[in-house]
C-alpha positions as CSV (number, residue, x, y, z in Angstrom):
1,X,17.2,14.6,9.0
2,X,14.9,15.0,11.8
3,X,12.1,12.3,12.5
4,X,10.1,14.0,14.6
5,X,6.8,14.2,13.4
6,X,5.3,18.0,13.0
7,X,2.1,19.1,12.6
8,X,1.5,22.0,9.3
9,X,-2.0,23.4,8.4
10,X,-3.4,22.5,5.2
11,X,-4.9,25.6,2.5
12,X,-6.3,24.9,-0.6
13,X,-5.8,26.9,-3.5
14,X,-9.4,27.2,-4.0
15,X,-10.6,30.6,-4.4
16,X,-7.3,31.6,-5.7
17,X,-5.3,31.8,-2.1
18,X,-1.9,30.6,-2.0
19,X,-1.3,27.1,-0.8
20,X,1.2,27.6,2.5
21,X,2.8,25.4,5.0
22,X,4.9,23.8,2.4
23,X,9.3,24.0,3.1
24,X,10.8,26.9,1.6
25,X,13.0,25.6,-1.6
26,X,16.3,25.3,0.8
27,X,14.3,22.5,3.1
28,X,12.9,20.8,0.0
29,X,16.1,19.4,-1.6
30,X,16.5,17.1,1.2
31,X,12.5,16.1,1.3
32,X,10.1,13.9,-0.6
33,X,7.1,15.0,-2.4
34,X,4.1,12.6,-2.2
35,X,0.9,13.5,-4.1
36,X,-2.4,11.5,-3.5
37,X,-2.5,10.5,-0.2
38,X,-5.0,7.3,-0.3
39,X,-3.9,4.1,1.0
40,X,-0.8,3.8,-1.1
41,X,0.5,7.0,-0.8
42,X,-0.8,7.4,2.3
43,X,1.1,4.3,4.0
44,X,4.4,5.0,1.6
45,X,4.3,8.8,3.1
46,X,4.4,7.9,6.6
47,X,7.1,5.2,6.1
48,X,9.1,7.8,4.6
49,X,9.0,9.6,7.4
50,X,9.5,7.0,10.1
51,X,12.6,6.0,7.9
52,X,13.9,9.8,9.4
53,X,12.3,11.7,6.0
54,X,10.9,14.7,5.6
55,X,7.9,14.5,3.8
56,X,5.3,17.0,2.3
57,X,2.1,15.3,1.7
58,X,-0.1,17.0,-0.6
59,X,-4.1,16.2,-2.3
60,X,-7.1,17.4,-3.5
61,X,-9.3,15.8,-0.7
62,X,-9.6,17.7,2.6
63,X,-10.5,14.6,4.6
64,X,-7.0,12.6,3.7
65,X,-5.3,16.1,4.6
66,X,-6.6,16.4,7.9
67,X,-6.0,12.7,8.4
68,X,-2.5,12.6,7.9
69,X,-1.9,16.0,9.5
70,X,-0.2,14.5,12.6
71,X,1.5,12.2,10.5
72,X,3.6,13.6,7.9
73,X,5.8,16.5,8.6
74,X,4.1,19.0,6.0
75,X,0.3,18.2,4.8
76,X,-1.0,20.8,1.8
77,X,-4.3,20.7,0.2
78,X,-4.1,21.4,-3.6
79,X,-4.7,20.5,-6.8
80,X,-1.5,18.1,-7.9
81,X,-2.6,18.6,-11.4
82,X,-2.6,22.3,-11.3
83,X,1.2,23.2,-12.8
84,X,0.3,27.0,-11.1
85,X,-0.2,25.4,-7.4
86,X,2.3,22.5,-7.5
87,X,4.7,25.1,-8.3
88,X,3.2,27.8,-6.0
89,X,4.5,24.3,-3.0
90,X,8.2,24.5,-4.5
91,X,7.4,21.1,-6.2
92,X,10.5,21.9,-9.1
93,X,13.0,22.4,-5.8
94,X,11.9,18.4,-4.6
95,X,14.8,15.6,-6.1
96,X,12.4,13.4,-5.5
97,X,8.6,13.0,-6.4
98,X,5.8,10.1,-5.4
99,X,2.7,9.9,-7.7
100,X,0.7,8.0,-5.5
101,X,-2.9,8.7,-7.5
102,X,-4.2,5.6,-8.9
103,X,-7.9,5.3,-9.6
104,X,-7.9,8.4,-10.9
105,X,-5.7,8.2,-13.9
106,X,-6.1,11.4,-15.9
107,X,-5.2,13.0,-12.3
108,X,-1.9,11.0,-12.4
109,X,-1.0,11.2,-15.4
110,X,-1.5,15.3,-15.6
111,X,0.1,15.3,-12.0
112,X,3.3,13.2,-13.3
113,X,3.7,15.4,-16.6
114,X,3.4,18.8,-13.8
115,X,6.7,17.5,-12.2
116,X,8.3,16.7,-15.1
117,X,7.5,20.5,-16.4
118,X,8.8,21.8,-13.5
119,X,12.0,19.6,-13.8
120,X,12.0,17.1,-10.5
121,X,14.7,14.2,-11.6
122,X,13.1,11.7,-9.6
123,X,9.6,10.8,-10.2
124,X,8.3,7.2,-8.9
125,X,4.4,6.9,-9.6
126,X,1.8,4.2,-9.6
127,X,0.2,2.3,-12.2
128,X,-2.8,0.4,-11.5
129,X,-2.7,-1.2,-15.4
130,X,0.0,-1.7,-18.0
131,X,-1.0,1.0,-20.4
132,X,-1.2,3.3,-17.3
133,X,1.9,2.9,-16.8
134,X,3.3,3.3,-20.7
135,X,1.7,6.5,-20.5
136,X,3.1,7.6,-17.3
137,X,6.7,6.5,-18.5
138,X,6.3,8.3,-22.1
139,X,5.3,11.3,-20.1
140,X,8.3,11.2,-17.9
141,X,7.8,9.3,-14.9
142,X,11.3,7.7,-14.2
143,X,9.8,4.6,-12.0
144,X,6.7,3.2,-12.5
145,X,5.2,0.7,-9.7
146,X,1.9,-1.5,-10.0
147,X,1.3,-2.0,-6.1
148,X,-1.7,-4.6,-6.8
149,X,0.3,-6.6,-9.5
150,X,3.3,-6.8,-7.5
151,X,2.0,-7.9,-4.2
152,X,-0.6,-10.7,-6.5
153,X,2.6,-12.1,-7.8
154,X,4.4,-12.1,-4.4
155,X,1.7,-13.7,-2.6
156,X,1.1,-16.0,-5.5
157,X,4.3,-17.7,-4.5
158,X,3.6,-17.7,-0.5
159,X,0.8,-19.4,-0.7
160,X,1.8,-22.5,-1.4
161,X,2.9,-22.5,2.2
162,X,6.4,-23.9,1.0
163,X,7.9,-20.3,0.9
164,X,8.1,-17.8,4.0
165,X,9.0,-14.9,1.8
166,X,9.7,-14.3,-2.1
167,X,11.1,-11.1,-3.1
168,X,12.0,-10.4,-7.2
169,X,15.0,-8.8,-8.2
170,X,15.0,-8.9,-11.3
171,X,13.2,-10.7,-14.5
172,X,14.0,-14.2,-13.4
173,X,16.3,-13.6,-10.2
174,X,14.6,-14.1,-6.6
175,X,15.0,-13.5,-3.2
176,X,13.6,-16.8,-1.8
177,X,13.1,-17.2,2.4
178,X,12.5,-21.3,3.3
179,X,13.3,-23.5,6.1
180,X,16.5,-25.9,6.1
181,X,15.3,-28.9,4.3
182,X,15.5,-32.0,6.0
183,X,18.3,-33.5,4.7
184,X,21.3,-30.9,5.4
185,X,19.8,-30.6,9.1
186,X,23.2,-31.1,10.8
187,X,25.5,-30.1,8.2
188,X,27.7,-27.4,7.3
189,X,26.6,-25.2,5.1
190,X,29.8,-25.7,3.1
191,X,29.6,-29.7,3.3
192,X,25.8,-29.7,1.9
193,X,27.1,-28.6,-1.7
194,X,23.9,-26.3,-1.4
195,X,25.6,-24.0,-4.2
196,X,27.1,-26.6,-6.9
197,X,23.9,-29.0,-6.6
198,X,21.3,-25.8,-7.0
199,X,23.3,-23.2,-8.4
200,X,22.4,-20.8,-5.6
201,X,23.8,-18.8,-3.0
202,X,22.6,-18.7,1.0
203,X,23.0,-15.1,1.8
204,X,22.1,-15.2,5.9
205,X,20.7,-17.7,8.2
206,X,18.2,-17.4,10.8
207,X,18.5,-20.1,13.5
208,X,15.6,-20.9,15.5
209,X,14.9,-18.2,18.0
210,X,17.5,-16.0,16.9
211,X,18.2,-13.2,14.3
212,X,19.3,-13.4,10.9
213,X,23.4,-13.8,10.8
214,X,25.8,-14.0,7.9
215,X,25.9,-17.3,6.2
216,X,29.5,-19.0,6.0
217,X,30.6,-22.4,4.9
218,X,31.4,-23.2,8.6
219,X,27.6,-22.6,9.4
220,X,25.9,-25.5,11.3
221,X,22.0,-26.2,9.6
222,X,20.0,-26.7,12.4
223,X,16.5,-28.1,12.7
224,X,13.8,-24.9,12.2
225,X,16.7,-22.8,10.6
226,X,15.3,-19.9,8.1
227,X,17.1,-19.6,4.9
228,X,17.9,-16.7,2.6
229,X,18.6,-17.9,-0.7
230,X,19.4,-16.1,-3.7
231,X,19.4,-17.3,-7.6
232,X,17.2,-17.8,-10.7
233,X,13.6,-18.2,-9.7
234,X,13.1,-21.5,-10.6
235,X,16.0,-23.0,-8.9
236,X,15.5,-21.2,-6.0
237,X,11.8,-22.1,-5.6
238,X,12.6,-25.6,-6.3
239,X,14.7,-25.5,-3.3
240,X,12.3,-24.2,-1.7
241,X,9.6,-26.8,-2.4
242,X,11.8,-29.5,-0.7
243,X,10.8,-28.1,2.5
């Protein structure tokens, strides 16, 4: 896909003219949809496209259309709760569907249920509570994501200082970044015993003033080394904590 960034105007369906500057149905199969383009779906829109997406960026506010019109490669002003308008964009052509509306929840909830009417298989949106998000998964929302819960409980975890980086796989199974402890400094990763005594697995290593390689039982801990570990979360933060 093409990563250049081009410029589309924006129309509103105001007045009752038809929204254009939106792909024709044979583009959108291989774009994402993103509706509500505030600062979540504003930030995850333009990382879509600098990951080589093609993204059409649609919402109700003129000012966050024109602010992201050298940004995305389509920008469309429209009402995402509108089934008439979102299907007017060639919304039901998209695989692939971003409800990025969060303050607003009646407009995300009748913008999720839109999508699902016009029979998009992948729709992630955002919750900002946890009945928020029940409704939006009873109405069909196949991923729901709580942006300020999720990055609380990550930083929750940093800062204690004792962790670089924490990432949650799963209900207790973590992603935990830390430097070498002390006492393996100088070992091989396959003399420490790091896996029988904590029950987790390194997955790279990071030595001081390099990039991150593969970890292997011949690897040499060094002084300053970053870690990768992955296991249950409380093993893997108690590792952690020995730093």
């Amino acid at each position: 896909m093409a990563r250049r960034r081009r410029r589309r105007g924006s129309q509103a369906t105001a007045g009752g003219r038809e929204p254009t500057g939106a792909p024709t149905p044979a583009e959108a199969g291989s774009q994402i949809l993103v509706l509500g383009l505030g600062r979540f779906g504003g930030a995850l829109a333009q990382e879509l496209v600098d990951l080589g997406f093609e993204v059409l960026g649609v919402d109700v506010d003129e000012r966050l259309v024109q602010g992201h019109a050298e940004l995305l490669t389509h920008v469309v002003q429209a009402d995402t709760t509108d089934p008439a308008a979102l299907r007017q964009l060639g919304a039901g052509d998209f695989q692939s569907a971003v409800v990025g509306i969060g303050t607003n929840i009646e407009a995300s909830i009748l913008t999720t249920a839109a999508l699902v009417d016009l029979g998009v298989p992948n729709i992630w949106a955002k919750a900002v509570t946890e009945s928020h998000g029940r409704i939006l998964e009873r109405v069909g929302a196949n991923r729901v994501v709580f942006p300020e819960h999720d990055m609380g409980q990550r930083v929750a975890h940093l800062v204690s200082g004792r962790m670089l980086d924490w990432f949650q796989l799963d209900e207790n199974f973590a992603l935990v970044e830390t430097v070498v402890p002390k006492e393996f400094v100088g070992m091989t990763l396959g003399d420490s015993g790091l896996r029988a005594r904590f029950d987790l697995t390194v997955v790279c290593v990071k030595p001081a003033g390099q990039g991150f390689t593969y970890a292997t039982a011949e690897t040499v801990l060094a002084e300053g080394d970053v870690l990768v570990v992955a296991g249950r979360q409380d093993k893997a933060e108690r590792f952690a904590h020995m730093t």
